[in-house]
VEXVEX-42527 format. One record per atom (N, C-alpha, C, O): x, y, z; residue number from 1; residue in one letter; atom name. Coordinates in nm, 3 decimals, decimal comma. Each point is the difference from the previous one (the first is absolute). Example, Ala and Ser with C-alpha at 12.3 -4.5 7.8 and 13.67 -1.06 7.14 Angstrom:
REM residues 2
<r <1,319; -0,569; 0,780>; 1; "a"; "N">
<r <-0,089; 0,119; 0,000>; 1; "a"; "CA">
<r <0,090; 0,120; 0,000>; 1; "a"; "C">
<r <0,104; -0,002; 0,066>; 1; "a"; "O">
<r <-0,139; 0,107; -0,138>; 2; "s"; "N">
<r <0,082; 0,119; 0,006>; 2; "s"; "CA">
<r <-0,077; 0,109; 0,073>; 2; "s"; "C">
<r <0,051; 0,111; 0,017>; 2; "s"; "O">
REM end
This chain:
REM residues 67
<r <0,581; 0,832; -1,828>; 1; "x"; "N">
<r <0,027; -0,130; -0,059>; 1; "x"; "CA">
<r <-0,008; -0,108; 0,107>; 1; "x"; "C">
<r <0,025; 0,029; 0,117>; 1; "x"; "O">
<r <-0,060; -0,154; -0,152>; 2; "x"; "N">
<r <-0,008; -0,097; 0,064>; 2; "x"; "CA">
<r <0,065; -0,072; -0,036>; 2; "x"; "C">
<r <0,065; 0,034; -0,098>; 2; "x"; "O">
<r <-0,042; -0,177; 0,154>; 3; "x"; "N">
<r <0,074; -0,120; -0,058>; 3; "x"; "CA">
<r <-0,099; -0,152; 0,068>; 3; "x"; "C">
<r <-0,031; -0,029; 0,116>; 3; "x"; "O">
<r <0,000; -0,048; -0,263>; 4; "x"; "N">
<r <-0,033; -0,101; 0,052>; 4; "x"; "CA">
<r <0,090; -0,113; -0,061>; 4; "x"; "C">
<r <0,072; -0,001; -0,101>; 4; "x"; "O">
<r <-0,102; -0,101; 0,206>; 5; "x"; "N">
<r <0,094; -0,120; -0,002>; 5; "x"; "CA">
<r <-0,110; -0,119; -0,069>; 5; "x"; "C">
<r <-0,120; 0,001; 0,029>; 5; "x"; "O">
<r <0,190; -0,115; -0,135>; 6; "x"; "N">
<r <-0,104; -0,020; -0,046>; 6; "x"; "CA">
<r <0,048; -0,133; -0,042>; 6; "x"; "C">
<r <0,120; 0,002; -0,025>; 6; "x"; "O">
<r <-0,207; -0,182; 0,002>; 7; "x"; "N">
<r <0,040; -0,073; -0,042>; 7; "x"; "CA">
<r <-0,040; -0,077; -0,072>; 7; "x"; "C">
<r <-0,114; 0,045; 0,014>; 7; "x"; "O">
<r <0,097; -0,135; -0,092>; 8; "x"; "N">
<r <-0,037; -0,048; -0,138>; 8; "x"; "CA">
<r <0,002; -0,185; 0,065>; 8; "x"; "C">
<r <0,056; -0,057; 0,094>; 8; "x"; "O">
<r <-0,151; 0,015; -0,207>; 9; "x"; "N">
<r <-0,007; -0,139; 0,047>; 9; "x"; "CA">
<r <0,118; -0,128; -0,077>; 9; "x"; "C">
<r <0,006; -0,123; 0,001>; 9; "x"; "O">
<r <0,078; 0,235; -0,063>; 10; "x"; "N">
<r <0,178; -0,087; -0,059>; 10; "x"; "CA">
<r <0,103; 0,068; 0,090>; 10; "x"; "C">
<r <0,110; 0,015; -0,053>; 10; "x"; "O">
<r <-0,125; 0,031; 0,185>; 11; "x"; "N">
<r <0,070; -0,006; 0,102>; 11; "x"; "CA">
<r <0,076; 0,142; -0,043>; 11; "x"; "C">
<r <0,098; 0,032; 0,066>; 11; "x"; "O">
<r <-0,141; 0,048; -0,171>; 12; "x"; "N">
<r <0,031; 0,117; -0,039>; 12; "x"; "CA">
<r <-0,042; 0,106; 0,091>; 12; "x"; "C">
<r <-0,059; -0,041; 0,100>; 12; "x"; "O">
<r <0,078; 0,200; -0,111>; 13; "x"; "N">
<r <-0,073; 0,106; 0,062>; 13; "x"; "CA">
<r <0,112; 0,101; -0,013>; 13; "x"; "C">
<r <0,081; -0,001; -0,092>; 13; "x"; "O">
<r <-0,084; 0,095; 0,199>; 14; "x"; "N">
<r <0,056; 0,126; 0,063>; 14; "x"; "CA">
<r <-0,073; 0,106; 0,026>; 14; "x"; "C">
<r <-0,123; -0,007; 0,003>; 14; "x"; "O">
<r <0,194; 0,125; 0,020>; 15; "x"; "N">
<r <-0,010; 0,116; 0,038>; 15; "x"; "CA">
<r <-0,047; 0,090; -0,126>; 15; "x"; "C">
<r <0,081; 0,010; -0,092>; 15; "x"; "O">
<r <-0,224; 0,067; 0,080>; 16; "x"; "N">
<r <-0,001; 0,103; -0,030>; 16; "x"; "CA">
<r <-0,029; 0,124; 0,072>; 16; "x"; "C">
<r <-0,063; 0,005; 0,106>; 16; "x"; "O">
<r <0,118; 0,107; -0,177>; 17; "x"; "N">
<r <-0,010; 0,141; 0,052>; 17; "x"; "CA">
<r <-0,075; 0,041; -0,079>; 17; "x"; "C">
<r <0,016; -0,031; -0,118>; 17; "x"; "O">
<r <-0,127; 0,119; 0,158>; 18; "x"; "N">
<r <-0,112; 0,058; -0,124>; 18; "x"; "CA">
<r <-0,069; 0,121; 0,120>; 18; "x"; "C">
<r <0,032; 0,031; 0,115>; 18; "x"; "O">
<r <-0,134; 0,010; -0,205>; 19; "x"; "N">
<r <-0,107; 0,080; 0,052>; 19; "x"; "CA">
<r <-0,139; -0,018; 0,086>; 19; "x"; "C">
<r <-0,069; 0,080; 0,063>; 19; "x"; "O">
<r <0,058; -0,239; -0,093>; 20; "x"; "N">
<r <-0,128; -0,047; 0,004>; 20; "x"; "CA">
<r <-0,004; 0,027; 0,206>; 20; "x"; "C">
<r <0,077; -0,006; 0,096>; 20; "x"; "O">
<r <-0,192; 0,030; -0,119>; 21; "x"; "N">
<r <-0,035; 0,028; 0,195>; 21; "x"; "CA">
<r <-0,022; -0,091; 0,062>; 21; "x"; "C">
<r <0,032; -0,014; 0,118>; 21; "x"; "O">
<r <-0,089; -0,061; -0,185>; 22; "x"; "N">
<r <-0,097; -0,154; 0,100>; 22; "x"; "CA">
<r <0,031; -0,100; -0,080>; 22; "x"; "C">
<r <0,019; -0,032; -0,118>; 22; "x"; "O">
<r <-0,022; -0,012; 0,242>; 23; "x"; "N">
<r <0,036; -0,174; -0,034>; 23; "x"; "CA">
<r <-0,077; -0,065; -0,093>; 23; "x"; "C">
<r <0,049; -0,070; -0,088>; 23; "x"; "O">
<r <-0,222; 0,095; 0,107>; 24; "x"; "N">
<r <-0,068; -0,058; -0,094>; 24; "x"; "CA">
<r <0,090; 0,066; -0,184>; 24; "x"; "C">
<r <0,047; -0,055; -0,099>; 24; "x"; "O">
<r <-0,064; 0,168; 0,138>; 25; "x"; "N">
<r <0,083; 0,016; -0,134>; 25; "x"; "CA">
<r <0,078; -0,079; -0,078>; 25; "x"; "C">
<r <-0,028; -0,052; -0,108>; 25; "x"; "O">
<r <0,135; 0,046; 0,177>; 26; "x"; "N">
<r <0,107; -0,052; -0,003>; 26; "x"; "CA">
<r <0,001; -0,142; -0,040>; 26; "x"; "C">
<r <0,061; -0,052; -0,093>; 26; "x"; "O">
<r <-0,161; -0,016; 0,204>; 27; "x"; "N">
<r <-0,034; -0,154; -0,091>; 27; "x"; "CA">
<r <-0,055; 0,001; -0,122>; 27; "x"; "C">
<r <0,043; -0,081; -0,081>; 27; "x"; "O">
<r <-0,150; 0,174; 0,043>; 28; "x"; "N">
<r <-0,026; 0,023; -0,173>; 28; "x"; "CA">
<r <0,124; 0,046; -0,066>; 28; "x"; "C">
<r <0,029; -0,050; -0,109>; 28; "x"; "O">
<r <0,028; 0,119; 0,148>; 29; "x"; "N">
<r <0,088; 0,011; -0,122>; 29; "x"; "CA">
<r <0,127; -0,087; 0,000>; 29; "x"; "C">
<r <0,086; 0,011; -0,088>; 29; "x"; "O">
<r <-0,080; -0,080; 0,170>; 30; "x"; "N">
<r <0,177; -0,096; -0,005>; 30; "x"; "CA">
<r <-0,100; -0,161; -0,029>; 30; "x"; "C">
<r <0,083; -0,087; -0,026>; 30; "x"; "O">
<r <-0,199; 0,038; 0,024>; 31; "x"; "N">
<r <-0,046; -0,082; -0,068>; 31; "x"; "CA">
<r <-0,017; 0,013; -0,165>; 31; "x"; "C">
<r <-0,008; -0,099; -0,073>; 31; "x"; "O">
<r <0,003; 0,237; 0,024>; 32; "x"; "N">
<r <-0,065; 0,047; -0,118>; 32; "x"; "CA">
<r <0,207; 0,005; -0,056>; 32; "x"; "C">
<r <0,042; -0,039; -0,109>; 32; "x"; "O">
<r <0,023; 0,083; 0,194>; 33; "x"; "N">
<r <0,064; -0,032; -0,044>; 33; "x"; "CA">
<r <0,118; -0,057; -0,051>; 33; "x"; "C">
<r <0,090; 0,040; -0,074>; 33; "x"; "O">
<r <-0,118; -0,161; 0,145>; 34; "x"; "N">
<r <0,123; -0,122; 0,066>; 34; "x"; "CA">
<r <-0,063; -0,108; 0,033>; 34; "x"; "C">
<r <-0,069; 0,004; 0,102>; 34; "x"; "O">
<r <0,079; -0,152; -0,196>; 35; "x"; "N">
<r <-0,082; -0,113; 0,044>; 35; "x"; "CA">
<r <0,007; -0,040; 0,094>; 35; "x"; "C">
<r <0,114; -0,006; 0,047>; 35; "x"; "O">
<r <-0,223; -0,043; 0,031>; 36; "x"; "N">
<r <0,037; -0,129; 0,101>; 36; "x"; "CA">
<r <-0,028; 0,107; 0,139>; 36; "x"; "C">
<r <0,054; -0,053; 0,097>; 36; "x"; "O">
<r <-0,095; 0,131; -0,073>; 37; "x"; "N">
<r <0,068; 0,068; 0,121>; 37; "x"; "CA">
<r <-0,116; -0,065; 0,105>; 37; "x"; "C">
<r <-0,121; -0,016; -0,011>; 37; "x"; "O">
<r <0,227; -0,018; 0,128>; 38; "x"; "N">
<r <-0,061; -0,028; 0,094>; 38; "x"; "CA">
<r <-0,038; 0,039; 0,116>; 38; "x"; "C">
<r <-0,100; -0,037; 0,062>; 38; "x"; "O">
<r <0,207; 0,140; -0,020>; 39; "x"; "N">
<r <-0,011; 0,058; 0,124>; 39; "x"; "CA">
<r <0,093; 0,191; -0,030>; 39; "x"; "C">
<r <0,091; 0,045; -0,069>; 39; "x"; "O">
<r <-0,180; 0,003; 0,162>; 40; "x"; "N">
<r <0,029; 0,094; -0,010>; 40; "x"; "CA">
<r <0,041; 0,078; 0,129>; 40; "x"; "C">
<r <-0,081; -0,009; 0,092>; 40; "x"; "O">
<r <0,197; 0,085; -0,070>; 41; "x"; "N">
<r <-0,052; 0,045; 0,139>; 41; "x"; "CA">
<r <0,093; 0,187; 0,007>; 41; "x"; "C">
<r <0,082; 0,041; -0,083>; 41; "x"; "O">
<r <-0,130; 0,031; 0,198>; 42; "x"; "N">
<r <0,043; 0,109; 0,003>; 42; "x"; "CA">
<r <-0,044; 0,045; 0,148>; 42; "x"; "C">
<r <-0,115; 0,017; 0,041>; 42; "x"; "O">
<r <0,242; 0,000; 0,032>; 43; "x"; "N">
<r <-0,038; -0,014; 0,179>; 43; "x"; "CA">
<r <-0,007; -0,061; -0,031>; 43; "x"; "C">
<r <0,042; -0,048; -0,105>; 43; "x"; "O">
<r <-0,159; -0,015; 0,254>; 44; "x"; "N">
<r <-0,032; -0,098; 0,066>; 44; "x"; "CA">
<r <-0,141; -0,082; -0,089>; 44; "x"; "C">
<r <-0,053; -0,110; 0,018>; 44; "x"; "O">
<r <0,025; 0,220; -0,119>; 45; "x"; "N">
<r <-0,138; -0,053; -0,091>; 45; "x"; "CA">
<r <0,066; -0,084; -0,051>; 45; "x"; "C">
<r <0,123; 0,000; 0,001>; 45; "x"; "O">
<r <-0,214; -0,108; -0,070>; 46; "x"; "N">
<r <0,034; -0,053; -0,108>; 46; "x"; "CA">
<r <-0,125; -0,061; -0,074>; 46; "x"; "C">
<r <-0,112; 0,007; 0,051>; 46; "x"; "O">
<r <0,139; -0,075; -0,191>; 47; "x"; "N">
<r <-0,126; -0,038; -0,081>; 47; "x"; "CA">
<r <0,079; -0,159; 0,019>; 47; "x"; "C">
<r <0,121; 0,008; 0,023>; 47; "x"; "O">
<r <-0,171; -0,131; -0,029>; 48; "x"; "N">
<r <0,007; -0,132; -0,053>; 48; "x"; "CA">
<r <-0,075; -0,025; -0,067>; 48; "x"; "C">
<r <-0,112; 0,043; 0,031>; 48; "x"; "O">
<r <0,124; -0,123; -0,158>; 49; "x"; "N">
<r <-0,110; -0,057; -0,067>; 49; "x"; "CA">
<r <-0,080; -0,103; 0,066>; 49; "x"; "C">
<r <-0,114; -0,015; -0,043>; 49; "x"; "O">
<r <0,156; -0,063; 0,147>; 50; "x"; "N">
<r <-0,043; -0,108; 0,085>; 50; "x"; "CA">
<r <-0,046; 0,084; 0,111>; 50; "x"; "C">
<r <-0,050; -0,070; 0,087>; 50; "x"; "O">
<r <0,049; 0,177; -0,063>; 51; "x"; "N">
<r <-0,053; 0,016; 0,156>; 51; "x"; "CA">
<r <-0,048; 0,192; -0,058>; 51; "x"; "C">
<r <-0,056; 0,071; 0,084>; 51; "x"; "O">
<r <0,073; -0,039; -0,163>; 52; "x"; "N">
<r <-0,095; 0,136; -0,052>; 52; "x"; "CA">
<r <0,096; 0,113; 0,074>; 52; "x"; "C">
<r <0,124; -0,004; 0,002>; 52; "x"; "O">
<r <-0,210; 0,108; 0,062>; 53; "x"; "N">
<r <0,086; 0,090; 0,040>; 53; "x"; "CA">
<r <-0,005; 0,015; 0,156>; 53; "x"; "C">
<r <-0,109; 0,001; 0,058>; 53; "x"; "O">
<r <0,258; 0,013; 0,023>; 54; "x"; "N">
<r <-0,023; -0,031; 0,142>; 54; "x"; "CA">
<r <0,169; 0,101; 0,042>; 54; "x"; "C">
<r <0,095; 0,040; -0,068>; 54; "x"; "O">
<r <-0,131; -0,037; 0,202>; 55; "x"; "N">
<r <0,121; 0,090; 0,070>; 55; "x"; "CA">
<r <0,065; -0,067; 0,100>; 55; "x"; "C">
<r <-0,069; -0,042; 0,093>; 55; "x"; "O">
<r <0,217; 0,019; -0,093>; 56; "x"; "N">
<r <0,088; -0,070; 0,105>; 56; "x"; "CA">
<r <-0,026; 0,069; 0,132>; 56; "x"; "C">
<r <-0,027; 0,120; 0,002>; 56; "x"; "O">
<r <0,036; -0,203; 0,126>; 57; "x"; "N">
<r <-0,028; 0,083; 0,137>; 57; "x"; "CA">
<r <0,145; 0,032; 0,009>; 57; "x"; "C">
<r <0,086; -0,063; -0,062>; 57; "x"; "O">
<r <-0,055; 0,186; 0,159>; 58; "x"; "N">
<r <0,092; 0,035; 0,001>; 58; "x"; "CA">
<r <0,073; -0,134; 0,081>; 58; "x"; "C">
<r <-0,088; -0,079; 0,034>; 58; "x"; "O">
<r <0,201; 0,040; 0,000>; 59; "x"; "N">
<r <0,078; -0,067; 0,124>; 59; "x"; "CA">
<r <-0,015; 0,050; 0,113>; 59; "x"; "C">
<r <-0,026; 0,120; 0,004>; 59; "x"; "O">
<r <0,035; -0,180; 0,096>; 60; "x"; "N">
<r <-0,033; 0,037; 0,153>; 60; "x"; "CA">
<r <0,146; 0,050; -0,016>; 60; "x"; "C">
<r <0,079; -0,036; -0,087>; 60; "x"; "O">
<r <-0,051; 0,141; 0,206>; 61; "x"; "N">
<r <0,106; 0,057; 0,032>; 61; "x"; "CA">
<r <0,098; -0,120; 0,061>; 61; "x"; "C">
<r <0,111; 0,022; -0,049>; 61; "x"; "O">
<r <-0,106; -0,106; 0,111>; 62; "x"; "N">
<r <0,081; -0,064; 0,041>; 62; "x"; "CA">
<r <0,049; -0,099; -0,090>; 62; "x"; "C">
<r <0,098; -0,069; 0,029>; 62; "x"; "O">
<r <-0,192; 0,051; -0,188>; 63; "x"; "N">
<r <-0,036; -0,167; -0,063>; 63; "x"; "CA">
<r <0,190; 0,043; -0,054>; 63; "x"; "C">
<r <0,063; 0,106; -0,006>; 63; "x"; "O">
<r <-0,025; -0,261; -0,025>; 64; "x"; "N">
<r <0,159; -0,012; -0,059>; 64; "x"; "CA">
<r <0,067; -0,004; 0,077>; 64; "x"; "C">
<r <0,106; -0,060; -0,016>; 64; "x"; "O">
<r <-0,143; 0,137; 0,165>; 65; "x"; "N">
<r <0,151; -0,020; 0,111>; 65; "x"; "CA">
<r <-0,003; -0,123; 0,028>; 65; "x"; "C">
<r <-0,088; -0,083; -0,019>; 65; "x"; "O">
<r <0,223; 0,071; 0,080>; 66; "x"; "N">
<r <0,017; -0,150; 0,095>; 66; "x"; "CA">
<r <0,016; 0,021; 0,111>; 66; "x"; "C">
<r <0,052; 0,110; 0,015>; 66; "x"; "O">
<r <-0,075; -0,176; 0,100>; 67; "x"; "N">
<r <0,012; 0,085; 0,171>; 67; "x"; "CA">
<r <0,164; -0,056; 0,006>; 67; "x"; "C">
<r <0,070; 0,025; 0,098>; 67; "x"; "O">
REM end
């Protein structure tokens, strides 16, 4: 099982748990069935409707500290 995180363009969304493997999946079926969806993500993947499908870089090991 997987879980994707998911959000709608009335500031709606959440969490589903399902079967689906891939992300592309996953954007067909939580558009098919839930209006508005805008973004999708699972990890570091994610889908936007404004920017298609793309992957967060990880953080540099040091990024967030303060000296």
């Amino acid at each position: 099982m997987k879980s994707y995180i998911f959000a709608t363009d009335n500031d709606r969304g959440g969490v589903i748990l399902c079967d689906i493997e891939t992300l592309e999946e996953a954007v067909d079926y939580l558009q098919q069935r839930f209006k508005g969806v805008i973004r999708v993500e699972q990890g570091r993947r994610y889908w936007a409707q404004s920017e298609g499908f793309a992957e967060l870089e990880p953080l540099a090991p040091d990024a967030g500290r303060s000296g």
